[in-house]
C-alpha positions in Angstrom: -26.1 17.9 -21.3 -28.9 16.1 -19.9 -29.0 13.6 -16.7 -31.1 10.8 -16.1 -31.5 10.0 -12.4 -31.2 6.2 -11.3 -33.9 4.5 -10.2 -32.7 0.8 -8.6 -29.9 -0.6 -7.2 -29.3 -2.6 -9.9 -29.1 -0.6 -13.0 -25.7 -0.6 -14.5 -23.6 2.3 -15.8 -25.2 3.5 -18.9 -24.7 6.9 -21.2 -26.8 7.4 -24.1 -26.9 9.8 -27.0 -30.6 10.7 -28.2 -31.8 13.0 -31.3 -34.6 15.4 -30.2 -37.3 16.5 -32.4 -35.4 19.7 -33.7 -32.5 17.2 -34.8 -29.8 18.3 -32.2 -27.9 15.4 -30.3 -28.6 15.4 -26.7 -25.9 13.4 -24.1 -27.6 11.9 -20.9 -25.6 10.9 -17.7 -27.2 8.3 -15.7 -26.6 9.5 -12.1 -27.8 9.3 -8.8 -30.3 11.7 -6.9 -27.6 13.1 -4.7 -25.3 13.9 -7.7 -28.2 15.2 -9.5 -28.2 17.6 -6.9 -24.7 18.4 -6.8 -25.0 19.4 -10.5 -27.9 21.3 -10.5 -26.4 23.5 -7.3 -25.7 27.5 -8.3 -24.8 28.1 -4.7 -21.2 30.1 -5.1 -19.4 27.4 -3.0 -21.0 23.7 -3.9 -20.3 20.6 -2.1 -20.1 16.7 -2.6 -19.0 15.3 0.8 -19.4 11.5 0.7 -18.1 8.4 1.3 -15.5 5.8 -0.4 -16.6 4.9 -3.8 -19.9 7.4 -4.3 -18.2 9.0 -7.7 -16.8 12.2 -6.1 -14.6 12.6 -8.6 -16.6 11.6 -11.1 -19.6 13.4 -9.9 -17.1 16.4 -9.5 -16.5 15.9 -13.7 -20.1 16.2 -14.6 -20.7 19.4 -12.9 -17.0 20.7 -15.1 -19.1 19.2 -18.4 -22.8 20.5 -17.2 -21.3 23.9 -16.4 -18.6 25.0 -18.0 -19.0 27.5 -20.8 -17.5 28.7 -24.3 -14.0 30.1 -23.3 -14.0 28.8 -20.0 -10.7 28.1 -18.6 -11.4 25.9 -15.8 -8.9 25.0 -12.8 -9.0 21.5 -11.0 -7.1 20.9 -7.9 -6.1 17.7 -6.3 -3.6 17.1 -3.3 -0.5 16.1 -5.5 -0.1 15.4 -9.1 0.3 12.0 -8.6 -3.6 11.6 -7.5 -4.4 14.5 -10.0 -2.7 12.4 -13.0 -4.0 8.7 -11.3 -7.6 10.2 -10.6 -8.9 13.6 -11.6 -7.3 13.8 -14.5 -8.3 10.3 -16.1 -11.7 10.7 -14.7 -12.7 14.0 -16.3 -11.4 12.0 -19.6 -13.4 9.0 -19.3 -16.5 11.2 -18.5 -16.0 13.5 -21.4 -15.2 10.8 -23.8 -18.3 8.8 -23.1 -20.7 11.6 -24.1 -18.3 12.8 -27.2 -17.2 16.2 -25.4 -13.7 15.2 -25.3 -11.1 17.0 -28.1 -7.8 16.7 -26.7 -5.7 16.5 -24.1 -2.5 18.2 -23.9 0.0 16.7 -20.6 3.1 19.5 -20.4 3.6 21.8 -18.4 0.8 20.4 -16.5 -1.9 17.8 -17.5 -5.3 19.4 -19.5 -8.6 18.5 -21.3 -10.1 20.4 -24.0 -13.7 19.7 -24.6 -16.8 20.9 -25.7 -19.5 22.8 -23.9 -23.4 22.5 -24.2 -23.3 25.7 -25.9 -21.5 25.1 -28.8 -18.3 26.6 -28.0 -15.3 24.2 -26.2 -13.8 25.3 -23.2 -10.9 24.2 -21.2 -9.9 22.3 -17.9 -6.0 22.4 -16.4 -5.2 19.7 -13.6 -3.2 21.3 -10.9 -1.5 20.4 -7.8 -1.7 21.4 -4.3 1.3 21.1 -2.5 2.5 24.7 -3.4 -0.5 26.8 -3.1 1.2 30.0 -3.9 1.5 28.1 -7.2 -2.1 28.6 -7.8 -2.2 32.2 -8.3 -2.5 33.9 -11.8 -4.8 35.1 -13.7 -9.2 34.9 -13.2 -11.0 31.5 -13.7 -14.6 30.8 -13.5 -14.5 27.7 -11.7 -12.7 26.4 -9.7 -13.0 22.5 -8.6 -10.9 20.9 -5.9 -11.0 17.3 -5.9 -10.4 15.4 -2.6 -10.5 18.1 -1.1 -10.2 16.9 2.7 -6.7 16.3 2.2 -5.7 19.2 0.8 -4.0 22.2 2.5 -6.5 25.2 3.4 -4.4 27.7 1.5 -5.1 25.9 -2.3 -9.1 26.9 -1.2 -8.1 30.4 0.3 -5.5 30.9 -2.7 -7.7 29.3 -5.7 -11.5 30.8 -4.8 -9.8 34.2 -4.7 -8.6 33.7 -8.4 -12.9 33.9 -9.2 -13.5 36.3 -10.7 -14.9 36.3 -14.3 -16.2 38.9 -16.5 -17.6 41.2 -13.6 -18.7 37.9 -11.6 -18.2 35.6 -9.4 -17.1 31.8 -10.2 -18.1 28.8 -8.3 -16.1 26.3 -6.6 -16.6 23.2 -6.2 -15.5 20.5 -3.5 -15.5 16.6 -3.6 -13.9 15.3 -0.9 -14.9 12.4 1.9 -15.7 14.2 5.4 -12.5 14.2 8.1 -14.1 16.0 11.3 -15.8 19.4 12.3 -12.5 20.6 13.2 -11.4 20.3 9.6 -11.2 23.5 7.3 -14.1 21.9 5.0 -16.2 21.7 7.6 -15.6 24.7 8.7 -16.4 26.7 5.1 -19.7 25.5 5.0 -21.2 25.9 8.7 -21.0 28.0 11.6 -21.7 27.3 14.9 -24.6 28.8 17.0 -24.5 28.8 20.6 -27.6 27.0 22.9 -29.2 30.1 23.6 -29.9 30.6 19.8 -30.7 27.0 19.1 -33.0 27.3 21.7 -34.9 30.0 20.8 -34.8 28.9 17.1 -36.0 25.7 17.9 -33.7 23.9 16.1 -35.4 25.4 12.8 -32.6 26.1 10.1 -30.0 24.3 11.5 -28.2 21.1 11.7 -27.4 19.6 14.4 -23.3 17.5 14.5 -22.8 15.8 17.9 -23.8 17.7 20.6 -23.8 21.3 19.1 -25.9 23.6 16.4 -24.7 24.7 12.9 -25.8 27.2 10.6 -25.1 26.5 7.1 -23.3 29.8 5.3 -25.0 31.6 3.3 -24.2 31.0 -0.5 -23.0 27.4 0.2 -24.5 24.1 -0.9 -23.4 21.0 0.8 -24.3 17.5 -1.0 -23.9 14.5 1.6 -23.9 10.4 0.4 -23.6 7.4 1.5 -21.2 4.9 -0.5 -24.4 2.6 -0.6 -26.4 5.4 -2.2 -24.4 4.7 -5.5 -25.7 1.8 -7.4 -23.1 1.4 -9.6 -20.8 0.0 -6.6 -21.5 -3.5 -5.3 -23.2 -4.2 -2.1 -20.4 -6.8 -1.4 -17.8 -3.7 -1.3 -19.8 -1.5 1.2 -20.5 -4.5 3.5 -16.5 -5.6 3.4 -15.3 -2.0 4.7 -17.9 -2.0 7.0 -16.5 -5.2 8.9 -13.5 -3.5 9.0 -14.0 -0.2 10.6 -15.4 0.9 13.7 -18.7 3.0 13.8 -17.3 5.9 14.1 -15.3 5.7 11.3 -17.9 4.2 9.0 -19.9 6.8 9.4 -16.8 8.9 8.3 -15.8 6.8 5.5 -19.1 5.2 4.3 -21.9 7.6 5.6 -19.5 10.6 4.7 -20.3 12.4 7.8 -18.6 14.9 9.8 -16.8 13.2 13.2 -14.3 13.4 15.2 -12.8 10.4 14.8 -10.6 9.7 18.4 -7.0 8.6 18.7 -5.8 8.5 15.0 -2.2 9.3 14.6 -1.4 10.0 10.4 -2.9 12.3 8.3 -2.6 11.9 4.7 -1.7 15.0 3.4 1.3 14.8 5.8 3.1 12.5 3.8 5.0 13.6 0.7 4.8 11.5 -2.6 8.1 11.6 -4.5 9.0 9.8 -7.8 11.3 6.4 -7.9 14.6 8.6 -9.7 14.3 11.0 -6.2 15.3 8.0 -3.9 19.2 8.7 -3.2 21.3 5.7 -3.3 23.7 7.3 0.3 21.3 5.9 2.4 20.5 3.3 5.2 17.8 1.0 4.5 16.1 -1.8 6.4 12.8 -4.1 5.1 10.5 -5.4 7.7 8.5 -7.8 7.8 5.1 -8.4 9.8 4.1 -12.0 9.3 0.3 -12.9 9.1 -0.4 -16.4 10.9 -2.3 -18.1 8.7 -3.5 -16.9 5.3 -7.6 -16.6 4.3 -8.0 -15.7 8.1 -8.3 -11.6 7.5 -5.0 -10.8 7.9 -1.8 -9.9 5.7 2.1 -10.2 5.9 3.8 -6.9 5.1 7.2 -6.2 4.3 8.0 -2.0 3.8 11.6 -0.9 2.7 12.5 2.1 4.5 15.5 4.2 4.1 17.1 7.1 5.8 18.7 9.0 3.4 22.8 9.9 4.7 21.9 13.5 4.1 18.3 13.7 4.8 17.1 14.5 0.9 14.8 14.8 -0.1 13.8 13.5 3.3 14.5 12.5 6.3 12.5 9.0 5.8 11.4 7.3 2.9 9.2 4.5 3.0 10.4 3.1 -0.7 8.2 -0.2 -1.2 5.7 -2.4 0.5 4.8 -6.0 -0.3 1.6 -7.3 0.7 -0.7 -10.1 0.3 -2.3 -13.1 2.0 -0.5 -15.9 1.2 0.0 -19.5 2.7 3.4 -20.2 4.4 4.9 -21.8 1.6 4.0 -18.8 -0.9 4.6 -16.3 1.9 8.3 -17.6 2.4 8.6 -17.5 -1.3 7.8 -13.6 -1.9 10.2 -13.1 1.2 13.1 -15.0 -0.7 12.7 -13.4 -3.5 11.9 -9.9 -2.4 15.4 -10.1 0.2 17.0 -11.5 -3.2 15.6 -8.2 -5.7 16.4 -5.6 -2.6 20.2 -7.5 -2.3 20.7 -6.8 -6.1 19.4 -3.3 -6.2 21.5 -2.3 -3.2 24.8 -4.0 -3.0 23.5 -6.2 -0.5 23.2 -3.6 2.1 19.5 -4.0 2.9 19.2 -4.8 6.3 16.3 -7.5 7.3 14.3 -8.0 10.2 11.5 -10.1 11.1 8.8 -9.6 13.8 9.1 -12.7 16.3 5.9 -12.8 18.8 6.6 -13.6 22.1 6.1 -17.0 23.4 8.7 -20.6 22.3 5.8 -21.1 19.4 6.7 -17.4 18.5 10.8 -18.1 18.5 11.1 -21.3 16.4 9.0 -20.3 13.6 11.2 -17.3 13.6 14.2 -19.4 13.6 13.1 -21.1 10.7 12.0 -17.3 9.0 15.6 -16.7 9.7 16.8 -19.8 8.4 15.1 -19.6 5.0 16.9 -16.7 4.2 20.3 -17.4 5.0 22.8 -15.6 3.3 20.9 -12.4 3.8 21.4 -10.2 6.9 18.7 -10.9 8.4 17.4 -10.6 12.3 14.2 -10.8 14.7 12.8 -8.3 16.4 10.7 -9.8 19.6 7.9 -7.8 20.3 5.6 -7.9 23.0 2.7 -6.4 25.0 -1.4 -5.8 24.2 -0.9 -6.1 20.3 -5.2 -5.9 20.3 -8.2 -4.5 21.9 -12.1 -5.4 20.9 -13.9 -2.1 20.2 -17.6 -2.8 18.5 -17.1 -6.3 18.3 -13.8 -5.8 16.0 -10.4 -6.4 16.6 -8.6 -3.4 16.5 -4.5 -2.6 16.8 -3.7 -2.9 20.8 -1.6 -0.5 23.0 1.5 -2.1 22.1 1.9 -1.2 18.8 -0.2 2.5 18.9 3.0 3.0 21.2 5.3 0.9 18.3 3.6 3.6 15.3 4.1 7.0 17.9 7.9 7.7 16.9 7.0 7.2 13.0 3.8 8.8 13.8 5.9 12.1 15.1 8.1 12.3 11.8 5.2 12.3 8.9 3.3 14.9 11.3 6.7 17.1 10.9 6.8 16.7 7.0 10.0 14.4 7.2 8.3 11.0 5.5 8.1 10.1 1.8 6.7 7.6 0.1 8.0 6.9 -3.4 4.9 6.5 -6.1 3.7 3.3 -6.5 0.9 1.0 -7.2 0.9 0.5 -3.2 0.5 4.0 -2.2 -2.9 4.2 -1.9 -3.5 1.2 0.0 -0.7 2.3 2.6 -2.3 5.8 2.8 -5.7 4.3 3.6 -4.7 2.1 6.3 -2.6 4.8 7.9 -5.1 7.4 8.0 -7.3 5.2 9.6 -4.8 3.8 12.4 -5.7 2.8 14.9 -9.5 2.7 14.4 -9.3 0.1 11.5 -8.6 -3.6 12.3 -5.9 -3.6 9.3 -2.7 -2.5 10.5 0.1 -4.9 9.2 1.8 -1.8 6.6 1.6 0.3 9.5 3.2 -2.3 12.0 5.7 -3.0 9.4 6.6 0.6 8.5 6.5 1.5 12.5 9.3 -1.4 13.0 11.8 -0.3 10.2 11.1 3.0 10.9 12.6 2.3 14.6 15.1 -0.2 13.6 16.5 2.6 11.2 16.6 5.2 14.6 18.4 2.4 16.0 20.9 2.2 13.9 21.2 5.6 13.0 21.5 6.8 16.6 24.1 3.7 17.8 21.3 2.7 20.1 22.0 -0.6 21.9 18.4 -1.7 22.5 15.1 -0.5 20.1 12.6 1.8 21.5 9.7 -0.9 22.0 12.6 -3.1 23.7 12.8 -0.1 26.8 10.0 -1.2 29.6 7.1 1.5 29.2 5.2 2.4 32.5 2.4 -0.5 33.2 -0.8 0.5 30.8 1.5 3.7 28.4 -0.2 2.4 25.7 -3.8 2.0 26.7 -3.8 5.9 28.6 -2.3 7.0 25.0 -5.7 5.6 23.7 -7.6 7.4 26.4 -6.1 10.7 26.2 -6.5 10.7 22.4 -10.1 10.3 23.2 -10.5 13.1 25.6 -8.8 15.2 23.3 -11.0 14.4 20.4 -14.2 14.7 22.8 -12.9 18.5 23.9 -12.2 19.6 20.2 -16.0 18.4 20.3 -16.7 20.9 22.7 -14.9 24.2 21.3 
């Protein structure tokens, strides 16, 4: 299989089939030069570290296709099976299919692709999950590819490269993942660092330089990094949109897909455990909460999250259950609130407890009086909150003390493993907002999600008065910000 390497910005995705002169059929890719790179690596560990929308996934699929040999029994990794059956999975497929490798696909126990290889033969690919590692064990592979790899666990790389070994040698694995810090295990397998004295007397020659310290890339290791605007099949309009969004620190995280250490962010994704819809128990206490945008077409969204605390913490101690988002004018806003209170009401007896964020302020109290009002019949409360709800960091409005402080108690229980989110079409919007709180000027899922979360401690605890209710010291939340940094600059430093 052949690849042609794009040329301008504004080709569009093409694949071709061509007959060469001895009458074979030969399958061309149209990629990028950085994927062409990717694929054409032989290093033992290969990676594509790059940011959102660059085709790691897809670029991860062509080097399965360019690679992979008669026999072959491949293994593909991805965080959970829900992004391996919503991503890696479908991806390989479309990529195979559109060059005529693709013979079958088989789903149980476990989703996999049988295709044809450039030699003739046909090889095949199983999808596997990462959230039990010790799952991965068994029997030799010759490649192993693990896709998003940043979120996964460092055991599914220390478990699955030890399963390569093929037929007297080695296998390669392959990473596609977008960067999250030189602290971070990804890093960490493809540099090491060398100390001033060295750099020094090296002049810099050999090594790469991250922040204030030297790097020496391992030997037998091939690191691939893009920018999202280095793709041309992705609109310039999409790049330019998450840009205004994020600070520079984290664009050049998400969109550069470089290595930093991005201060003061409180979720990590893999943290949070997906379940299915039949898992959610119906013994449980559950409240939706609502954070109300202002206006609609001004940036910002109203978000309601159902959260539920389960009477004996199964399958876990929190479950965020649903979200509704969307910018919507009052009149359509009240609307989806109606008839979301009415859908919860008939799928739980009734026994959905509702509360709506009230700013501080008279303006702030009769527009929630009138929220209130609308859904009468429902029990349904405000929650006054107060405090720095915003700071300006690089000219962008990004979440204030006041609710970094409002997020730290939900913040605590997906660090510990105790928060689910059920599957759904909203999960990874949610996830991507979280894991760049509070360094992303979106926050409304989070502040909706870090109210229920409290309102359900409330209640579950007999609490008279709600955590964010109790009077902080003057300036908690902004020395929470600051120590975050100075933690984040010292992991700089080790």
């Amino acid at each position: 299989m052949a690849f042609l390497p794009r040329a301008r910005k504004s080709q569009k995705q093409t694949v071709e089939r061509v007959k060469l002169a001895d009458g074979t059929i030969q399958c061309l890719h149209q990629v990028y030069d950085k994927q062409l790179q990717f694929i054409n690596s032989r290093d033992f560990i290969t990676g594509f570290v790059a940011g959102r929308a660059s085709g790691k996934s897809y670029t991860g699929a062509l080097k399965v296709l360019h690679d992979a040999k008669d026999g072959w029994e491949v293994m593909a990794v991805s965080p959970t099976y829900v992004i391996a059956e919503d991503t890696t999975f479908p991806t390989f497929i479309e990529a195979a299919s559109s060059v005529g490798r693709l013979i079958r696909t088989k789903l149980s126990p476990f989703p996999r692709a049988f295709f044809r290889t450039d030699d003739g033969g046909r090889a095949e690919i199983a999808f596997r999950s990462g959230e039990d590692p010790e799952k991965l064990r068994g029997p030799s592979k010759p490649m192993l590819w693990i896709d998003e790899a940043s979120i996964c666990h460092q055991d599914v790389f220390k478990i699955g490269v030890a399963t390569l070994r093929y037929r007297g040698k080695m296998g390669q694995c392959l990473l596609t993942f977008t960067p999250r810090g030189r602290t971070h295990w990804t890093f960490r397998e493809f540099f090491d660092m060398v100390d001033a004295g060295e750099a020094a007397r090296l002049a810099g020659v050999g090594l790469h330089k991250f922040g204030d310290s030297w790097y020496r890339q391992k030997k037998n290791t091939c690191l691939i990094q893009a920018h999202s605007s280095e793709n041309p099949f992705v609109a310039s309009e999409y790049v330019d949109l998450i840009s205004g969004v994020y600070t520079s620190a984290m664009r050049e995280q998400e969109l550069a897909g470089k290595f930093v250490d991005v201060a003061g962010l409180l979720f990590s994704r893999e943290n949070f455990r997906l379940i299915q819809p039949f898992d959610v128990p119906r013994g449980a206490m559950r409240v939706r909460y609502w954070d109300r945008a202002a206006t609609a077409g001004d940036g910002c969204y109203t978000a309601g999250a159902l959260l539920s605390m389960p009477f004996d913490s199964r399958p876990a101690r929190v479950i965020i259950e649903d979200i509704v988002r969307g910018q919507w004018h009052p009149a359509d806003r009240d609307k989806v609130m109606l008839e979301t209170a009415k859908r919860d009401a008939e799928k739980y007896d009734g026994e959905v407890i509702i509360y709506i964020e009230q700013e501080g302020g008279s303006g702030g109290k009769e527009i929630g009086q009138m929220d209130v009002a609308k859904l009468a019949g429902f029990p349904v409360f405000l929650d006054v909150v107060g405090g720095s709800r915003n700071r300006k960091k690089d000219g962008i409005n990004l979440p204030g003390p006041a609710k970094v402080v409002r997020a730290m108690g939900l913040a605590a229980q997906v660090e510990a493993g105790n928060v689910a989110i059920v599957k759904g079409p909203w999960n990874d919007a949610y996830l991507d907002e979280a894991t760049a709180f509070p360094e992303s000027s979106y926050a409304d899922q989070i502040d909706a999600c870090s109210g229920g979360f409290n309102k359900l401690a409330i209640h579950w605890q007999g609490e008279a008065q709600s955590p964010e209710r109790l009077s902080p010291p003057p300036g908690f939340g902004s020395k929470i910000l600051e120590m975050q940094s100075v933690l984040a600059l010292n992991r700089k430093r080790l």
